[in-house]
C-alpha positions in Angstrom: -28.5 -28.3 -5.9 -24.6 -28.6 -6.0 -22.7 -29.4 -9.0 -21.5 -33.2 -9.7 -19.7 -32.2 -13.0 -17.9 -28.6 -13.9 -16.8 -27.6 -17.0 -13.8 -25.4 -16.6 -13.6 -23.1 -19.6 -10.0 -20.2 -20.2 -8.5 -19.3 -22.7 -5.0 -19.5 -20.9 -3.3 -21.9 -21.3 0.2 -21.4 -21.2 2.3 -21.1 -17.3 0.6 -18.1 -15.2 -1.2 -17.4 -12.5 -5.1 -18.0 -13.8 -3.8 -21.2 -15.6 -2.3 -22.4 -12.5 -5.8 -21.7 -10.7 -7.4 -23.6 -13.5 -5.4 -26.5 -12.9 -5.4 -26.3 -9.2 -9.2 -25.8 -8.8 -10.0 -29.1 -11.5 -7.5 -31.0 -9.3 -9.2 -29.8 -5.9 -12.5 -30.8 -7.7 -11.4 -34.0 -8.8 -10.1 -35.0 -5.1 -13.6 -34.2 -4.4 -15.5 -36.7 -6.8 -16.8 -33.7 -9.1 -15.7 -34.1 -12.7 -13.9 -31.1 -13.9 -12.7 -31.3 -17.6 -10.8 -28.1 -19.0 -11.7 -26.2 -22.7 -8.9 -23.9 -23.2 -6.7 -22.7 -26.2 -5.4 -26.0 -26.8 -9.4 -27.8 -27.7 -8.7 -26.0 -30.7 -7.4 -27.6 -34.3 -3.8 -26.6 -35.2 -5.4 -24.9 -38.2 -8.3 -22.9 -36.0 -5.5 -22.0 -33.7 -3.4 -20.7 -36.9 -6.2 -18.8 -37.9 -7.4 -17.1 -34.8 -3.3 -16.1 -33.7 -1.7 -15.3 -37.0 -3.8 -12.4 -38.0 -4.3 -11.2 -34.6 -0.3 -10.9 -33.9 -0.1 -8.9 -37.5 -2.9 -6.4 -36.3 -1.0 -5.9 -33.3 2.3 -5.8 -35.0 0.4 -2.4 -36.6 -1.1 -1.4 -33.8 -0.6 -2.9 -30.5 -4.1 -4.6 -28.9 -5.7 -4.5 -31.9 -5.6 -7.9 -32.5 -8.2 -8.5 -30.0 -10.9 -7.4 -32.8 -10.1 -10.7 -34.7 -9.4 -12.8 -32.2 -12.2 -12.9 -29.8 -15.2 -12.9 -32.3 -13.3 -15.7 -33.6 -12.0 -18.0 -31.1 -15.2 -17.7 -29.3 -17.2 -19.2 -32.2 -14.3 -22.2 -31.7 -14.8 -22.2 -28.1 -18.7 -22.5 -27.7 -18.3 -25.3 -30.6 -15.8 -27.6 -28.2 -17.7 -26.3 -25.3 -21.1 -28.3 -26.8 -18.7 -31.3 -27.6 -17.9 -31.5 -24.3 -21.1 -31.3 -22.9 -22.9 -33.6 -25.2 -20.6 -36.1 -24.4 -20.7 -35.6 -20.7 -24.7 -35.4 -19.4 -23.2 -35.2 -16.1 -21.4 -31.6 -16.5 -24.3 -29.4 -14.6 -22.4 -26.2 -15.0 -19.9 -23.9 -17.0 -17.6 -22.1 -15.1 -15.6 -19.4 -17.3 -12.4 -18.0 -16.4 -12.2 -14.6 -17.5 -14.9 -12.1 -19.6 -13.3 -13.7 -22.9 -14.7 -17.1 -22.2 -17.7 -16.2 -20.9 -19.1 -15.5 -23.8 -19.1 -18.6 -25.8 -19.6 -20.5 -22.2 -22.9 -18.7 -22.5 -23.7 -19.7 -26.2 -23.2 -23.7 -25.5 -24.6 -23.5 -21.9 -28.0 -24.9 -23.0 -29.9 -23.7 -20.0 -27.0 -24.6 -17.4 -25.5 -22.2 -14.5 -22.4 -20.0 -16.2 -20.5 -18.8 -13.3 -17.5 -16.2 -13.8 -14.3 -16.0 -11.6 -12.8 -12.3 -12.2 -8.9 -12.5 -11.9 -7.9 -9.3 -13.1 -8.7 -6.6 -14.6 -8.6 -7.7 -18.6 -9.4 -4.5 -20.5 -6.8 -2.8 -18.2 -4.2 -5.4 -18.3 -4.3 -5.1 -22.3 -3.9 -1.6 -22.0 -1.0 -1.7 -19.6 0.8 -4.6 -22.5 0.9 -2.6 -25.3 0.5 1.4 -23.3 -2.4 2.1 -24.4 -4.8 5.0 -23.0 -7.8 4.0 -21.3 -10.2 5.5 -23.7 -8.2 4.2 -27.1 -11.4 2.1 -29.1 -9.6 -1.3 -28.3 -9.7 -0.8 -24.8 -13.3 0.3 -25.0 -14.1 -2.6 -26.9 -12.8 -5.1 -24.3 -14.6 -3.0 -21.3 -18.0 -3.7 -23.4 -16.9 -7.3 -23.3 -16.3 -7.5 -19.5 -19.8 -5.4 -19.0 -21.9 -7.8 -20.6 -19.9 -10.7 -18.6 -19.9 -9.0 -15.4 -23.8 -8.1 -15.3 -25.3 -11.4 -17.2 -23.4 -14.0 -15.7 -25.2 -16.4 -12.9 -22.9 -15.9 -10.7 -19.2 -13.3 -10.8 -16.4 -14.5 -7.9 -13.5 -12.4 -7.5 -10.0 -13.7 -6.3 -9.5 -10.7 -4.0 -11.6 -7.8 -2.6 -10.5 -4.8 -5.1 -11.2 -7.2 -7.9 -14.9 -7.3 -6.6 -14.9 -3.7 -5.9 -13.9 -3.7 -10.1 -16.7 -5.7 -11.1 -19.1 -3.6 -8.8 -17.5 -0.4 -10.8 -19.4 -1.7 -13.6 -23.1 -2.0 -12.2 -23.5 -5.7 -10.6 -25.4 -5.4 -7.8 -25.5 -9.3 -6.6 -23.3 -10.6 -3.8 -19.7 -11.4 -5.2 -18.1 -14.0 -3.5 -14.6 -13.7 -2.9 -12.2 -17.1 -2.9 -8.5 -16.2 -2.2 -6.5 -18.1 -4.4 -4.9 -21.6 -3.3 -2.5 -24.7 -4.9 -1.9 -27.7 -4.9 -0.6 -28.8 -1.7 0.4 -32.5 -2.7 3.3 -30.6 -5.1 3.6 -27.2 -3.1 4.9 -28.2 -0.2 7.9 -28.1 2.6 9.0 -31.8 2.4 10.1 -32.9 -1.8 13.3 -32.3 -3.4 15.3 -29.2 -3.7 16.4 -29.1 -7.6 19.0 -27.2 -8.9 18.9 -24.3 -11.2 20.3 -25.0 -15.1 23.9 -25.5 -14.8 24.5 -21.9 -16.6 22.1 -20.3 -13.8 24.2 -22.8 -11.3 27.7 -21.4 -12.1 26.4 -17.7 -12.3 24.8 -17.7 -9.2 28.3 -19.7 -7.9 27.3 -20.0 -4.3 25.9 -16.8 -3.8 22.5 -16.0 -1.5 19.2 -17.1 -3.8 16.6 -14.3 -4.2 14.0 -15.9 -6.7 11.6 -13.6 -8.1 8.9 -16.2 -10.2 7.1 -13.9 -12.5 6.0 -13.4 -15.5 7.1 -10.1 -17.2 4.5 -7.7 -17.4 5.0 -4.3 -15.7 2.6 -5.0 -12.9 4.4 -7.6 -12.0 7.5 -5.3 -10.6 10.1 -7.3 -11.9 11.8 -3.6 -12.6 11.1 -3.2 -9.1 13.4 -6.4 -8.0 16.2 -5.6 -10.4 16.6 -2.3 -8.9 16.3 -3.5 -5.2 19.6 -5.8 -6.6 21.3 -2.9 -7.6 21.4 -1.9 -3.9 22.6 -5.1 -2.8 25.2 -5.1 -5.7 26.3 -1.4 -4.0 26.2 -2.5 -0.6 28.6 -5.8 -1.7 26.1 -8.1 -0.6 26.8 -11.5 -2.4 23.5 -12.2 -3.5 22.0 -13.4 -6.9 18.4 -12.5 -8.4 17.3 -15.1 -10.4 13.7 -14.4 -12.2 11.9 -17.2 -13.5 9.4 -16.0 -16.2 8.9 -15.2 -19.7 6.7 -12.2 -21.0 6.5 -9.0 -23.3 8.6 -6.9 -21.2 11.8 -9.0 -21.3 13.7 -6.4 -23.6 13.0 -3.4 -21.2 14.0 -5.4 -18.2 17.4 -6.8 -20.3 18.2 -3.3 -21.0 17.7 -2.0 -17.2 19.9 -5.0 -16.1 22.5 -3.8 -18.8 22.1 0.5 -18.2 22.0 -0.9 -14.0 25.6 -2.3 -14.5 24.1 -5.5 -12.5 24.4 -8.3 -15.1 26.5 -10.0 -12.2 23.3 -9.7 -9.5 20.6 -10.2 -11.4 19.3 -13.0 -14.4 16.5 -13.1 -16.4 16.2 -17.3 -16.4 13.4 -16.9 -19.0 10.3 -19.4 -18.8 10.2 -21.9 -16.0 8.1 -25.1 -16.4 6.2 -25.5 -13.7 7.2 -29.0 -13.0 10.6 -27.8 -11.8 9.3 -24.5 -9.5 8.8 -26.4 -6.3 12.2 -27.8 -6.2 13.3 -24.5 -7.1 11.4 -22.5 -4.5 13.1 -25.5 -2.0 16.4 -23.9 -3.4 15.8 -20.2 -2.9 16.6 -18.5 0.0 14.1 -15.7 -0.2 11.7 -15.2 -2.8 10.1 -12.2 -3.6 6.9 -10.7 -5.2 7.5 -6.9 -5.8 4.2 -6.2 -8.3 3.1 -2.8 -8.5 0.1 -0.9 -9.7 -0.1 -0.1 -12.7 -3.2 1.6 -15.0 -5.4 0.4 -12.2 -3.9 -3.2 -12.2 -2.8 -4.6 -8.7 -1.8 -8.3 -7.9 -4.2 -10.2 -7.0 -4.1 -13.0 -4.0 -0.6 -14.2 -6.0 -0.4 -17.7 -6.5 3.6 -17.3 -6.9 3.2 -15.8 -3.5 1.1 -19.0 -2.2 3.7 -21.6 -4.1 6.4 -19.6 -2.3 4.4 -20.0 1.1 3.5 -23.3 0.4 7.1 -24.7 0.6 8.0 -23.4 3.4 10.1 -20.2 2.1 10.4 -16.3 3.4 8.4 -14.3 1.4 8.5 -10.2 1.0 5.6 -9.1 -1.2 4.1 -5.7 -2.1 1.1 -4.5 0.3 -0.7 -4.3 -2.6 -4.2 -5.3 -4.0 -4.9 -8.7 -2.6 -1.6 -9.7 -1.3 -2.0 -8.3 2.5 -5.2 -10.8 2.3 -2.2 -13.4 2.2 0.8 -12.7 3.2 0.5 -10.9 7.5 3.5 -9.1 7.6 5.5 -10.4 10.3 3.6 -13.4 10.5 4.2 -15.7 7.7 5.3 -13.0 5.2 7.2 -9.5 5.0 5.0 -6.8 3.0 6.9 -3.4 1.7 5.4 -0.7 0.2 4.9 -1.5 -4.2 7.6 0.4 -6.0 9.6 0.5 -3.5 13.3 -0.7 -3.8 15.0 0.0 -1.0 12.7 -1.3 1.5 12.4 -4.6 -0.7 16.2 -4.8 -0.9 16.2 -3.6 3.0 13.6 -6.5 3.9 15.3 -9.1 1.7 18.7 -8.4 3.6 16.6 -8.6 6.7 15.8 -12.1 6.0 19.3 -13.2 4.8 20.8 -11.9 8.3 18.1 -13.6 10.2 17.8 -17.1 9.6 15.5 -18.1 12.6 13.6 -15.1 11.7 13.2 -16.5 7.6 12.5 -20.0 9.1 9.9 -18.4 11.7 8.5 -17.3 8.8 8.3 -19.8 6.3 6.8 -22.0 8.8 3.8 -20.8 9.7 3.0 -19.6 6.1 3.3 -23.7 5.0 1.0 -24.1 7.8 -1.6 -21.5 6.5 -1.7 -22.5 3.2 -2.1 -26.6 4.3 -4.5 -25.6 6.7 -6.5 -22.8 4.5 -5.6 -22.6 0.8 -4.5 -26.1 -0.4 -6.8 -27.0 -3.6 -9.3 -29.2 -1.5 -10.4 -26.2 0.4 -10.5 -23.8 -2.8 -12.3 -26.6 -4.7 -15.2 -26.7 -1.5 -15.7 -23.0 -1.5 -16.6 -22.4 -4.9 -18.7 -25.9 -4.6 -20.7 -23.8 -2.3 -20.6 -20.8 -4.1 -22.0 -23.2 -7.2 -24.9 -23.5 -5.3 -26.0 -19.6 -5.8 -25.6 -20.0 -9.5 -28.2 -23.0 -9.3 -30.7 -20.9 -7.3 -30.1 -17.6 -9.9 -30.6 -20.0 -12.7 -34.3 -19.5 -12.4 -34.7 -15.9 -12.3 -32.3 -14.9 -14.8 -34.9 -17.3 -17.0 -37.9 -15.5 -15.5 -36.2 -12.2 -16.6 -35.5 -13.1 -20.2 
């Protein structure tokens, strides 16, 4: 049995990586004839919202990641509720598919019988820990790793983005096959041929004809923002005109402000803050390089980076960290450069590589548009996890037997 109607359930929905999978796996379904409607942060009321976010950013105004306490029992009982809506009015949704251990939970409650299938994107309890520096072992942390157990060892079916994300969920007992489906976009809007749009007009004049390195992250330490910064510092010292632009928004904007300002390299480097997504194609058309520099950090490593795929996508030289599920993307020398994580000098030494080599970048940036078109665009995601559905369908049964 295969799937004619998904329901796509995350709590993310503002511009990331696991919202932009959301949204490219419902279009790739949709291309396909499977209904895919989305339940996410924003199927709650204003007021439900209110109540579920205000006192949840005042407990972690008193102690960071504490919030979570309120906020998932909460939410979830708001989730599950439009979760039902949805699938009363839609007989023809066959299957919840939750995007992270949050959702899974209330997926389960309203699932009514059906398959609940799991995609893993990161680490969550680790992630949280990593936001607000919290130990391992602090009772928040704990709390979310219960969470993620009873996710990762109920659900029909876990998939994993990458290969060490799998190895994560295996860490906590599940013993079942986890698929693994690489990331992919949206190849209709990713892709070599559209417009190249300008920067703002402030980020225009600053940059003022200078080399474009775009670094498109959010800003959250494993991310390695800090690590891109400090790789412009060398090109700043080595009077290389070139211009940083990072295009994100995130809790570690103030750290990364002040090393820009304690660097001296206000003039090669620019936090651009949040960029809509509608304008990062045209904006990865108008980089010259683009770089993803993540790091690990308290056991957090990128997964297969959908920045890193948009960047591919368009046709543009990448250099990425050999990190986590990156090197399952990007072939160094292929259609990519990989450098060691944490590791300025050899990003800012393969960055300048790239710059002084144009048939070299173009090489590049050619065969990684070819690789996604031919391999990740949204079509092809969308048909591997309709065939991973199928092993939720057959599990159905015996997770019935066993209860």
């Amino acid at each position: 049995m295969s799937a004619t109607g998904v329901l796509l359930a995350t709590e993310q929905y503002k511009v990331g990586g696991k919202r932009s999978h959301v949204d490219n796996l419902q279009a790739g379904l949709i291309a396909l004839g499977v209904q895919a409607p989305v339940v996410d942060w924003r199927s709650l009321s204003l007021p439900e919202r209110a109540l579920c976010a205000g006192p949840a950013g005042m407990l972690d105004k008193l102690a960071g990641g504490s919030g979570h306490r309120w906020l998932v029992p909460l939410a979830n009982g708001f989730l599950a509720s439009r979760m039902r809506r949805a699938l009363a009015r839609d007989p023809g949704l066959e299957l919840i598919h939750a995007q992270e251990a949050f959702t899974y939970e209330p997926a389960r409650r309203a699932a009514g019988g059906r398959p609940v299938v799991l995609t893993v994107h990161g680490p969550w309890s680790n992630e949280v820990a990593s936001v607000h520096r919290l130990p391992l072992d602090h009772p928040t942390i704990e709390y979310l790793r219960a969470i993620e157990r009873r996710a990762f060892l109920s659900a029909d079916l876990v998939i994993s983005v990458d290969g060490p994300h799998a190895d994560y969920v295996r860490s906590f007992g599940r013993t079942d096959m986890i698929p693994v489906i690489t990331n992919f976009v949206d190849t209709r809007v990713y892709a070599p041929a559209g417009p190249v749009e300008p920067f703002p007009d402030a980020v225009e004049r600053w940059i003022a004809g200078r080399r474009v390195v775009l670094c498109p992250r959010r800003l959250v330490p494993k991310n390695g923002v800090q690590v891109a910064i400090a790789a412009a510092q060398r090109w700043q010292a080595q009077g290389e005109p070139v211009a940083l632009v990072v295009a994100g928004e995130g809790p570690q904007r103030a750290e990364l402000a002040a090393q820009i300002a304690q660097a001296g390299v206000g003039g090669a480097a620019l936090l651009m803050g949040e960029a809509a997504r509608e304008h990062m194609p045209g904006w990865l058309r108008r980089a010259d390089v683009v770089v993803v520099p993540s790091v690990v950090t308290r056991g957090i490593a990128e997964a297969t980076s959908i920045s890193a795929l948009e960047a591919q996508a368009t046709g543009r030289p990448l250099v990425a960290s050999a990190i986590g599920g990156l090197p399952e993307i990007v072939h160094d020398g292929v259609n990519g450069l990989l450098v060691p994580g944490d590791a300025p000098d050899a990003l800012a030494a393969a960055v300048l590589r790239l710059l002084a080599d144009p048939a070299l970048a173009a090489r590049l940036g050619e065969r990684a548009a070819r690789d996604v078109e031919q391999n990740a665009s949204h079509t092809a995601g969308a048909r591997r996890f309709l065939e991973a559905y199928k092993l939720a369908f057959d599990r159905v049964p015996r997770r019935a037997a066993r209860a």
